[in-house]
C-alpha positions as CSV (number, residue, x, y, z in Angstrom):
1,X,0.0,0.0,0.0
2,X,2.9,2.3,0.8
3,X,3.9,2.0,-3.0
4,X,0.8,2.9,-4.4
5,X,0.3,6.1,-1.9
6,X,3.6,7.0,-3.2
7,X,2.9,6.7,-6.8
8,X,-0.3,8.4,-6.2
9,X,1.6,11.3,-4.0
10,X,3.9,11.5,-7.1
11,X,0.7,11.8,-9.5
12,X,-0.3,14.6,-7.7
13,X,2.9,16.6,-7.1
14,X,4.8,16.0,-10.0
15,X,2.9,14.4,-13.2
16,X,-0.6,16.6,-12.8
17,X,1.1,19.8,-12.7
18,X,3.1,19.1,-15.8
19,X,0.2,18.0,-17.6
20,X,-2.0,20.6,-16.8
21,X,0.8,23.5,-17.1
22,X,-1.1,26.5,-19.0
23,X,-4.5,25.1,-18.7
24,X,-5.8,28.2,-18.2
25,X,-5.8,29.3,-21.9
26,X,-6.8,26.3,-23.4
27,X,-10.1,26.2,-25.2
28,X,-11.4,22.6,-24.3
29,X,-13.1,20.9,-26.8
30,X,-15.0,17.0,-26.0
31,X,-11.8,15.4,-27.6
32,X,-9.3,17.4,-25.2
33,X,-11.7,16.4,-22.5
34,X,-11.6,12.6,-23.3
35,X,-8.2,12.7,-23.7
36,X,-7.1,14.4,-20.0
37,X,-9.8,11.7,-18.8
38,X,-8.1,8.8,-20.9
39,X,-4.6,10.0,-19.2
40,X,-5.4,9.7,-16.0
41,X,-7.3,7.0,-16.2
42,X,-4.3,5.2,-17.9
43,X,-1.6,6.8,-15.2
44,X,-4.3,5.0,-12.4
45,X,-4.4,1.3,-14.2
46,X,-0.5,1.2,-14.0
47,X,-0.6,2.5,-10.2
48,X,-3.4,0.1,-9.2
49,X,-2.3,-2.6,-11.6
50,X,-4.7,-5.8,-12.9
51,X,-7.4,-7.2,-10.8
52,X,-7.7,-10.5,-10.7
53,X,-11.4,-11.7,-11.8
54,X,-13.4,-13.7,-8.9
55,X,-15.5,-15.5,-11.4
56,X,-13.0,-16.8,-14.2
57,X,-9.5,-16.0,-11.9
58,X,-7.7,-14.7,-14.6
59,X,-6.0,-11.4,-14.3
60,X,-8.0,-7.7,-16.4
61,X,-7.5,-4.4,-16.2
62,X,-9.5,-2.5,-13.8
63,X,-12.8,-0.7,-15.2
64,X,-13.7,3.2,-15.2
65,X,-15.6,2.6,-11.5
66,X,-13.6,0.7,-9.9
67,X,-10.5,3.3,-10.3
68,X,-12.7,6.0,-9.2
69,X,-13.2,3.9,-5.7
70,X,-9.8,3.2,-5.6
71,X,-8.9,6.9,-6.5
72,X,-10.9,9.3,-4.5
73,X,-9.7,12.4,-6.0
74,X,-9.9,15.6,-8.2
75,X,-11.2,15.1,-11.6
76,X,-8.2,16.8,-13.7
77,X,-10.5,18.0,-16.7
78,X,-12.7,20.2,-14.0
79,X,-10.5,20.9,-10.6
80,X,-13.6,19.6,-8.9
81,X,-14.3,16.3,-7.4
82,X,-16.7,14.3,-9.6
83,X,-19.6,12.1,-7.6
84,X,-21.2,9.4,-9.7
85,X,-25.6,9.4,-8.6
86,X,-26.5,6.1,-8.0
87,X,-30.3,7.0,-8.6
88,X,-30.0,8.2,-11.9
89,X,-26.5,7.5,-13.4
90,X,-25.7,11.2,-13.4
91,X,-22.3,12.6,-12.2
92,X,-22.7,15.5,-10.2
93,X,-20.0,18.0,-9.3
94,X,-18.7,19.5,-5.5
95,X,-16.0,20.9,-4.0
């Protein structure tokens, strides 16, 4: 666990900053957005690595949701942490 609270301590220092350095001028279009979302969702698969699967017990990557359980975080696209609505399937934003 200590490794993995270290990557993630690193993610947030050191990677995040970079990536988002002059963010403040850039006109963010869906594809942008997708691709910061596809970023860090690939940065959090290597930190978390494979899951093994109870049913079959072979060894996949980790879905969207289960990240996001693992990850409690900022959303890098927005600033803002991102809450996923049960009832309705909805995300809604708070800060």
């Amino acid at each position: 666990m200590l490794y993995k609270n270290l990557n993630i301590a690193l993610y947030r220092t050191r990677i995040l900053p970079v990536v988002l350095y002059g963010c403040e001028i850039w006109s963010l279009t869906l594809r942008g957005e997708r691709r910061l979302w596809l970023f860090e969702n690939r940065v959090l698969r290597r930190i978390f690595g494979p899951r093994r699967d109870k049913v079959t017990g072979e060894w996949r990557k980790l879905h969207h949701d289960e990240i996001n359980d693992l990850y409690s975080s900022r959303n890098i696209d927005s600033g803002e942490k991102i809450e996923k609505n049960e009832m309705d399937g909805a995300y809604s934003k708070y800060g």
